[in-house]
Kinemage of the C-alpha trace (Angstrom):
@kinemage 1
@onewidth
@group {chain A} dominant
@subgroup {mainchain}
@vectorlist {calphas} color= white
{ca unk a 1} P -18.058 9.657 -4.371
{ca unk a 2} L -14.950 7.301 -4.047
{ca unk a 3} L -13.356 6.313 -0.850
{ca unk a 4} L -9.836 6.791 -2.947
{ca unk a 5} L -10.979 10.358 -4.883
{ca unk a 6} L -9.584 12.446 -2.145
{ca unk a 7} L -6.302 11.403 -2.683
{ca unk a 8} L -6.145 11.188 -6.141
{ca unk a 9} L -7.874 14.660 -6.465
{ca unk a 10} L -4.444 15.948 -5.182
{ca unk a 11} L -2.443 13.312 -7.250
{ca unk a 12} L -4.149 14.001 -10.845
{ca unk a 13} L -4.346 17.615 -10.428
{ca unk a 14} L -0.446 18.054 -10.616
{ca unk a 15} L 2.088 17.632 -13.810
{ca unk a 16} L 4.869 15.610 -14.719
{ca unk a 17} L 8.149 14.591 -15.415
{ca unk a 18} L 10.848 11.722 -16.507
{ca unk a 19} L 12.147 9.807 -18.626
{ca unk a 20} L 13.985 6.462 -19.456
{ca unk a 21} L 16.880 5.622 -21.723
{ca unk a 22} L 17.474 3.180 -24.710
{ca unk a 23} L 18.017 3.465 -28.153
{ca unk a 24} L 15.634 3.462 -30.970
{ca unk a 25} L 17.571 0.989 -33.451
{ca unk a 26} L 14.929 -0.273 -36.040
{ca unk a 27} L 11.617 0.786 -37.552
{ca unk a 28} L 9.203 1.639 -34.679
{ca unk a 29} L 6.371 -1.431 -34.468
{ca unk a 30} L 3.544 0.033 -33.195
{ca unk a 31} L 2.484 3.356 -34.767
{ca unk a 32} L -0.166 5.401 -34.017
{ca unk a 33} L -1.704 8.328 -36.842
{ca unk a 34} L -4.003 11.313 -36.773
{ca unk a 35} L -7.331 11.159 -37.895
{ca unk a 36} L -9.457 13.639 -39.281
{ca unk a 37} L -12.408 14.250 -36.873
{ca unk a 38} L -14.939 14.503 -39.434
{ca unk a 39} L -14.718 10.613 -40.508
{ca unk a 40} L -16.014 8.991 -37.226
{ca unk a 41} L -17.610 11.729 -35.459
{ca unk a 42} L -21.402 12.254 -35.610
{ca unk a 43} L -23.076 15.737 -35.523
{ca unk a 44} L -24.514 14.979 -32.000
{ca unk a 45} L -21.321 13.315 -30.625
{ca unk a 46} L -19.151 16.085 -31.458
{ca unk a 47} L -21.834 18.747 -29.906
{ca unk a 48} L -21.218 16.664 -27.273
{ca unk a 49} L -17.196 16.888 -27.037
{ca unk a 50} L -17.654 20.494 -27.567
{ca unk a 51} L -18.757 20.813 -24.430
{ca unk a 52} L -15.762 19.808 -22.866
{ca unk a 53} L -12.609 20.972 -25.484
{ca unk a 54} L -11.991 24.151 -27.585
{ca unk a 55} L -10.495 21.794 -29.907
{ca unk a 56} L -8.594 17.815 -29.924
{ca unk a 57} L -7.618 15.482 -32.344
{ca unk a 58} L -8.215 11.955 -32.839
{ca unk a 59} L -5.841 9.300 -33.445
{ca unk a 60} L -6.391 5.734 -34.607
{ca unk a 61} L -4.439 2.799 -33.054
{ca unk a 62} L -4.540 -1.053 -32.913
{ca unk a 63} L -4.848 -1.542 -29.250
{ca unk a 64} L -4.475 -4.950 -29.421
{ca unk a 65} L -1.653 -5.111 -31.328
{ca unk a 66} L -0.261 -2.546 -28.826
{ca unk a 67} L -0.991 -4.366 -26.040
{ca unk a 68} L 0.528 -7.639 -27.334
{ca unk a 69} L 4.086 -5.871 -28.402
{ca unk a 70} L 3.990 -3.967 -24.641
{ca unk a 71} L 3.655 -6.759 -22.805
{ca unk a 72} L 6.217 -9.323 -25.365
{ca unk a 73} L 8.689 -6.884 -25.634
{ca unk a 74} L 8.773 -5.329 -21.899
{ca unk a 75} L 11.994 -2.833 -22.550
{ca unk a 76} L 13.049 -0.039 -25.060
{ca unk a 77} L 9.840 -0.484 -27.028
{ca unk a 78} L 10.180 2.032 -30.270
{ca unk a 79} L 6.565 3.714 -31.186
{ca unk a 80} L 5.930 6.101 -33.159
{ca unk a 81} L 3.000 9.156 -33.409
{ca unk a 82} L 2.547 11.264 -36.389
{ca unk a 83} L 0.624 14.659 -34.505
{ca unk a 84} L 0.031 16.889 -38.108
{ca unk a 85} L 3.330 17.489 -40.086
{ca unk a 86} L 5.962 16.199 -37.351
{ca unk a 87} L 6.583 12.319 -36.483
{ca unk a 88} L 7.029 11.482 -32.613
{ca unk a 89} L 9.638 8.658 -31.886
{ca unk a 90} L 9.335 7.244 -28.967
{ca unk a 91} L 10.731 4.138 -26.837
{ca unk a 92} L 9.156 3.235 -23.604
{ca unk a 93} L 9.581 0.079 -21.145
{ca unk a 94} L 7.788 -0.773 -18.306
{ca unk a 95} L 7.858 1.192 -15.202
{ca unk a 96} L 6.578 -1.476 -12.521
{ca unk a 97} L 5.133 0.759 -9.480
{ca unk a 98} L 4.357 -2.473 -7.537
{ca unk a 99} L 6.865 -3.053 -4.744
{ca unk a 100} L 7.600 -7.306 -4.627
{ca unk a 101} L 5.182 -7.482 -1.508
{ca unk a 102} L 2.323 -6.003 -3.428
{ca unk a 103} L -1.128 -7.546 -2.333
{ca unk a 104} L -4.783 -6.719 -4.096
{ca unk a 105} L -7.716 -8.045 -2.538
{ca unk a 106} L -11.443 -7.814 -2.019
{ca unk a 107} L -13.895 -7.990 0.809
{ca unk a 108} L -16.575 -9.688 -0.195
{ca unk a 109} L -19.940 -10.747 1.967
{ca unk a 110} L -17.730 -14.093 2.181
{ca unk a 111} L -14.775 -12.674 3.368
{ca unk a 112} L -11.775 -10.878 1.964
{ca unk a 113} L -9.565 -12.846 -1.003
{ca unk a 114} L -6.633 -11.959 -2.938
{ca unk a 115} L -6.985 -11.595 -6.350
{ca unk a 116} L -3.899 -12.827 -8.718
{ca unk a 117} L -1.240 -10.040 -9.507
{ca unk a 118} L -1.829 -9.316 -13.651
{ca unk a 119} L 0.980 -7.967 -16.066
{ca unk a 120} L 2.521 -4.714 -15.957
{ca unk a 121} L 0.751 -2.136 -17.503
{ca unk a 122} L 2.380 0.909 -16.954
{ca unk a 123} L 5.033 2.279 -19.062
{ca unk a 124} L 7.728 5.039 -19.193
{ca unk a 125} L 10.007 6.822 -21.846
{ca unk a 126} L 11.083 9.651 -23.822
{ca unk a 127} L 10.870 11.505 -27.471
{ca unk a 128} L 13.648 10.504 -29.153
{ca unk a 129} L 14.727 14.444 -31.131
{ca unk a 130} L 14.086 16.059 -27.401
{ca unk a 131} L 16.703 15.085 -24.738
{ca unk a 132} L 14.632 16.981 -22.607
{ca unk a 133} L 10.827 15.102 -23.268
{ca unk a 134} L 9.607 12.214 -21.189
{ca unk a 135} L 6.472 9.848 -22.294
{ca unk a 136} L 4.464 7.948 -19.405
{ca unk a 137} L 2.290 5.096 -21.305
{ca unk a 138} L -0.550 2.751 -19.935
{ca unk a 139} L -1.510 -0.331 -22.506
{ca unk a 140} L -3.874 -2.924 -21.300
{ca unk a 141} L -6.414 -4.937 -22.866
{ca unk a 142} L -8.996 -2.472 -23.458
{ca unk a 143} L -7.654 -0.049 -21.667
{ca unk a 144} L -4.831 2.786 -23.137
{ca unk a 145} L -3.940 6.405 -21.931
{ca unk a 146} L -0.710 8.961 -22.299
{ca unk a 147} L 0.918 11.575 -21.031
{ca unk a 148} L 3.544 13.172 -23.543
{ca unk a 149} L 5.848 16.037 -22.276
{ca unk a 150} L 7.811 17.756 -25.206
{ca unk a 151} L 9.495 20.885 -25.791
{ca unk a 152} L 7.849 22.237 -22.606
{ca unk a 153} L 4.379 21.696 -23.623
{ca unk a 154} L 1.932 18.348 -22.330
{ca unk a 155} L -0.134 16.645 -24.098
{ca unk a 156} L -3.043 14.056 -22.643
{ca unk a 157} L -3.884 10.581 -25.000
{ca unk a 158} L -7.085 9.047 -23.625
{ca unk a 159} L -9.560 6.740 -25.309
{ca unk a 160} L -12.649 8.493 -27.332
{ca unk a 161} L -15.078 5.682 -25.203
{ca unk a 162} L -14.375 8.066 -21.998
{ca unk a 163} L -16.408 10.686 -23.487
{ca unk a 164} L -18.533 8.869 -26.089
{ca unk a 165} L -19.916 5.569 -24.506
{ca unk a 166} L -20.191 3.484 -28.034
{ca unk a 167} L -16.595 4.947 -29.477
{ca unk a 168} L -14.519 1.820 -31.003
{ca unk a 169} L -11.636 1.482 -28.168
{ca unk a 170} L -8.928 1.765 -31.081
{ca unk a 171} L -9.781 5.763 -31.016
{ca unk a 172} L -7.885 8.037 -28.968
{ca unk a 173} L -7.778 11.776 -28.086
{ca unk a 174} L -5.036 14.003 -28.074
{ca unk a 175} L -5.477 17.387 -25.903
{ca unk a 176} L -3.239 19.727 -23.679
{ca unk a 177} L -4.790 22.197 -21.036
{ca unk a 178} L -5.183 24.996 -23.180
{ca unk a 179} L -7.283 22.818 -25.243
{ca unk a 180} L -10.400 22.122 -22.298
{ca unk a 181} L -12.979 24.534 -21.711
{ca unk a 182} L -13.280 26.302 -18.483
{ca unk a 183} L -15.118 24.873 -15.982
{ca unk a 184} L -16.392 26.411 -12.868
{ca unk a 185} L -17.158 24.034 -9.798
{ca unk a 186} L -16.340 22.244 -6.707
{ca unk a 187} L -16.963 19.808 -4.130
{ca unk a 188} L -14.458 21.320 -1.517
{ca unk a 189} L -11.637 20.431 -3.671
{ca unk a 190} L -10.496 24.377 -4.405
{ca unk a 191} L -10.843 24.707 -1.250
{ca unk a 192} L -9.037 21.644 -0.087
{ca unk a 193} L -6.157 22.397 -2.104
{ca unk a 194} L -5.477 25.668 -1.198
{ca unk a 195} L -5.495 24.864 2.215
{ca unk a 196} L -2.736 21.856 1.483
{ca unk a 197} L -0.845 24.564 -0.235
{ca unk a 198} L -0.697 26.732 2.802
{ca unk a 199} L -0.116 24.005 4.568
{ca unk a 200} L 2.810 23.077 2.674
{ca unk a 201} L 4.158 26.553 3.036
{ca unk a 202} L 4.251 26.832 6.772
{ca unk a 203} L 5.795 23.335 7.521
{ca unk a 204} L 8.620 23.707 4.772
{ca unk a 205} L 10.891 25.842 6.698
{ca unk a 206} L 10.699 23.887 9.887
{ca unk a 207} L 11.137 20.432 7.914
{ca unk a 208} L 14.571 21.627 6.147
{ca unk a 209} L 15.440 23.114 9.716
{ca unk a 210} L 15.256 19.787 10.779
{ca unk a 211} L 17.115 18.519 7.906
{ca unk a 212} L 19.928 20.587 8.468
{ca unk a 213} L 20.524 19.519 12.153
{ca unk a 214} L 20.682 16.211 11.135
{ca unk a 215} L 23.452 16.767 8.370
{ca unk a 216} L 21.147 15.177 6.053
{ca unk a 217} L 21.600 17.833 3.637
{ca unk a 218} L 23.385 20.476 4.201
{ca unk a 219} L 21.824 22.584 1.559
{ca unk a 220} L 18.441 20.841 0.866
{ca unk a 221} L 17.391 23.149 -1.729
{ca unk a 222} L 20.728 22.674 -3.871
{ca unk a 223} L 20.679 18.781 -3.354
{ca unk a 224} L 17.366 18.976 -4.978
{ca unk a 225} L 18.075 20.725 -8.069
{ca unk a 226} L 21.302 19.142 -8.805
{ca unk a 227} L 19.331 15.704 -7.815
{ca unk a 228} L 16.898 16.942 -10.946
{ca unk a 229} L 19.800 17.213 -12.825
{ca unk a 230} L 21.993 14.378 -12.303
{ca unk a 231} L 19.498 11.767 -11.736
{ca unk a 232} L 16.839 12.485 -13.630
{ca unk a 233} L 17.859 13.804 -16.606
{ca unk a 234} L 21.147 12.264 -16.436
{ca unk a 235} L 21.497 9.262 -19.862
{ca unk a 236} L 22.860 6.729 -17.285
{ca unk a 237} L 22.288 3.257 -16.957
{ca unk a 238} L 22.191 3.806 -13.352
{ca unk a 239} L 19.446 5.703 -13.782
{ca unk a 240} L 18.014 2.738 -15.751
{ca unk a 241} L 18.302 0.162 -13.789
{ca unk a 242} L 16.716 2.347 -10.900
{ca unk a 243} L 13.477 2.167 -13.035
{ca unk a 244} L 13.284 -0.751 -13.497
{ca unk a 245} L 14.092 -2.504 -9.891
{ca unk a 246} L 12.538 0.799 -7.802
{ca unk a 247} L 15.930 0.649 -6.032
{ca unk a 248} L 19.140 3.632 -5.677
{ca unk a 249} L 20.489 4.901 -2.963
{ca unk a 250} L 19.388 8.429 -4.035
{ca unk a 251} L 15.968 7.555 -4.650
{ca unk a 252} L 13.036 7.788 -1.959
{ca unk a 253} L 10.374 5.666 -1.962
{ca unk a 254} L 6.795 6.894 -1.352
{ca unk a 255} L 4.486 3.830 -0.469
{ca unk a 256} L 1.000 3.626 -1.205
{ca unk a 257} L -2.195 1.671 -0.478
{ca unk a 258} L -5.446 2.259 -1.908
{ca unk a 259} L -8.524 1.548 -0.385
{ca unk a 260} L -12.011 1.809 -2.789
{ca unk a 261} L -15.847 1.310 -0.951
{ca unk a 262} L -19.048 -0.452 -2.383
{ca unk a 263} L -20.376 2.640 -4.450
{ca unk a 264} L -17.122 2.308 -6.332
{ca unk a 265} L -17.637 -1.035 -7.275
{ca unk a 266} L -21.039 -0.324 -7.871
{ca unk a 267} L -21.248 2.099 -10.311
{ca unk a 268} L -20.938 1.973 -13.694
{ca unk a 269} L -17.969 1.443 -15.977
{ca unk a 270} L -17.684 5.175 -16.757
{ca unk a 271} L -16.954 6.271 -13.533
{ca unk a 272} L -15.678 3.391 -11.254
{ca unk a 273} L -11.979 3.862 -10.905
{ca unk a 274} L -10.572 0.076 -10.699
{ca unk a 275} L -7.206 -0.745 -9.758
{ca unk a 276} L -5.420 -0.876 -13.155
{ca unk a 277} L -6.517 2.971 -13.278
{ca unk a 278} L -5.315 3.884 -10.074
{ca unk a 279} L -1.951 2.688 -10.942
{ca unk a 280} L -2.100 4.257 -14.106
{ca unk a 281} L -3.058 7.532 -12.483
{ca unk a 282} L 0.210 7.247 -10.009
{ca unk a 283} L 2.450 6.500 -13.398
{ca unk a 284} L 1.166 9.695 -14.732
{ca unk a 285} L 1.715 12.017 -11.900
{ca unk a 286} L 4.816 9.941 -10.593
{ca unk a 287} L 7.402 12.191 -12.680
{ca unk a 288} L 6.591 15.012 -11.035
{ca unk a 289} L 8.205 13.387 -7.598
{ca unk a 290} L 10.981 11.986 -9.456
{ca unk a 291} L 12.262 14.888 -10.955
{ca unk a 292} L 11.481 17.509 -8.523
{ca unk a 293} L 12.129 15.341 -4.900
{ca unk a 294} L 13.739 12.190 -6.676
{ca unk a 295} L 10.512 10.157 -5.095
{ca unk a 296} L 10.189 7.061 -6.712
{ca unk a 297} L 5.878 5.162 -6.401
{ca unk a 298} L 5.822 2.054 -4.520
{ca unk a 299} L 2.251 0.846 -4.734
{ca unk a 300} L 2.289 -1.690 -1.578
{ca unk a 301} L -1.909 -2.528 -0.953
{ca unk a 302} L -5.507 -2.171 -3.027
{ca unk a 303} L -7.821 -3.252 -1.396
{ca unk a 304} L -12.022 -2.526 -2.656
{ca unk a 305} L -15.301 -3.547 -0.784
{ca unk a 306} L -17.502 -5.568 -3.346
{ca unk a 307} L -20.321 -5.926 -0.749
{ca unk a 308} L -22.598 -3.207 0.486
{ca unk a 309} L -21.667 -3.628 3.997
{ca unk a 310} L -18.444 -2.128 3.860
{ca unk a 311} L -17.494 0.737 6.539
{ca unk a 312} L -18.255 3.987 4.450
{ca unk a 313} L -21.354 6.056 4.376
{ca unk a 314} L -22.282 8.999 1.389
{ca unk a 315} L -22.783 11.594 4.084
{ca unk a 316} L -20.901 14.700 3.576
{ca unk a 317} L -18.252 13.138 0.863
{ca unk a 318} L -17.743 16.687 -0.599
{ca unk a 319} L -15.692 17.789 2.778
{ca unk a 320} L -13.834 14.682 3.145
{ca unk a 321} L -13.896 14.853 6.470
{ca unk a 322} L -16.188 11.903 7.150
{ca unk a 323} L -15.109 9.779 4.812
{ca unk a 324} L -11.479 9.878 5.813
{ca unk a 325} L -12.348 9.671 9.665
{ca unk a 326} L -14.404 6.193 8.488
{ca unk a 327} L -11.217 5.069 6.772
{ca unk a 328} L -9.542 5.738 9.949
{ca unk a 329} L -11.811 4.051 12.729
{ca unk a 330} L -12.273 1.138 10.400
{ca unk a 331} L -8.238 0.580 9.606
């Protein structure tokens, strides 16, 4: 259990929304194409995906290549996906969730260090035939994901290697919801999030109460929607230029630090979350904030123990409750 997985438990579990603006002017240069299952898949390793999916398909890309274009080009990067009979065009540019201050380090058993801030990796865009779509990309070396929202359906990219260990990294699958199998199980999460829910509920009246005494919005609920409207789906270069700089009047900020233990570190590649992920997690989920609240990420600290004597403890991690009162004492 993760020092972090309580909040991103919340985070992961909700959808998203947005999109930025440019203009697909040439051929796309990085394309990505359906493959037929039955080429790379063995009996056993699709038993094995069966498991977890009604039904997916896989897609071949060159990650590298990818990679290389994402982080030359930077802004209004055309790609394009061919899912069956239709052709996705897409442009995306980089969607930096790091605020200028950002820090990253690690306690080790010789202290704590900061470790060297790497290239963006997170990216952000829209379907080009849907004015209505939005497209959040991560691209790192090694490392690719997607979430594509168009013509009110989402679909999830993620890399074949998260569910078969010795997949090549170029191969991706392409899901939505509808497309998992049911799954019945908790560690206090259904719980948890019912009770953040109600939560949610009660204090909602008395926070636009407050709002309204202040003449900070005279009718929140209105402001909101038209916000959705206006800002986020607006074409502006405003809205652009926003994205780009995480500045705008209109737009609030949510900062966020991180904080991962030993047994993240520690475990193995499949599950440790690192801090590349984390970020890429946030990108996903972020458009949900933007369009709904106009909330822009502002990823501030990460910070992970890589030495056993860090402040957490295992005991309990499915309530929480320890592990957050730890994180508390100890901060």
């Amino acid at each position: 259990m993760k020092a972090i997985f309580s909040l991103f438990t919340i985070f992961v579990l909700l959808s998203y929304q947005n999109k930025v603006y440019a203009q697909l002017k040439s051929k796309p240069l990085a394309s990505v194409k359906k493959i037929k299952q039955d080429l790379i898949l063995s009996e056993d390793q699709k038993s094995k995906l069966n498991k977890t999916f009604k039904q997916y398909k896989l897609i071949n890309i060159k990650l590298n290549d990818l990679c290389q274009l994402a982080q030359r080009k930077r802004f209004d990067i055309p790609v394009s996906l061919s899912n069956d009979s239709e052709v996705w065009n897409m442009v995306i540019s980089e969607n930096e969730l790091r605020s200028p201050e950002y820090k990253c380090e690690i306690t080790t058993d010789s202290g704590r260090f900061e470790i060297p801030r790497d290239a963006c990796g997170t990216f952000a865009g829209y379907v080009t035939s849907d004015d209505e779509s939005w497209v959040r990309m991560n691209i790192r070396p090694h490392s690719f994901s997607s979430v594509i929202h168009l013509k009110s359906k989402t679909y999830y990219l993620e890399m074949l290697k998260n569910f078969i260990q010795e997949a090549d990294e170029n191969w991706i699958m392409m899901y939505t919801q509808e497309d998992l199998m049911s799954y019945h199980g908790s560690c206090g999460g259904g719980t948890m999030l019912q009770e953040v829910e109600q939560k949610i509920e009660q204090l909602k009246p008395k926070a636009m109460n407050k709002l309204n005494k202040k003449g900070e919005l005279s009718n929140p609920e209105e402001e909101v929607k038209m916000t959705g409207k206006t800002q986020i789906n607006a074409n502006s270069l405003n809205y652009t230029e926003m994205m780009r700089t995480a500045q705008g009047t209109n737009c609030r900020k949510l900062e966020i630090v991180t904080e991962s233990d030993y047994d993240n570190y520690n475990s193995s590649p499949i599950y440790r979350v690192t801090f590349s992920e984390m970020l890429d997690n946030l990108n996903n989920v972020e458009p949900l904030f933007l369009g709904q609240f106009g909330v822009k990420f502002v990823m501030r600290y990460q910070h992970e123990w890589t030495t056993s004597n860090d402040p957490y403890t295992l005991e309990n991690v499915c309530s929480g409750y320890d592990r957050l009162a730890q994180f508390r004492d100890y901060w």
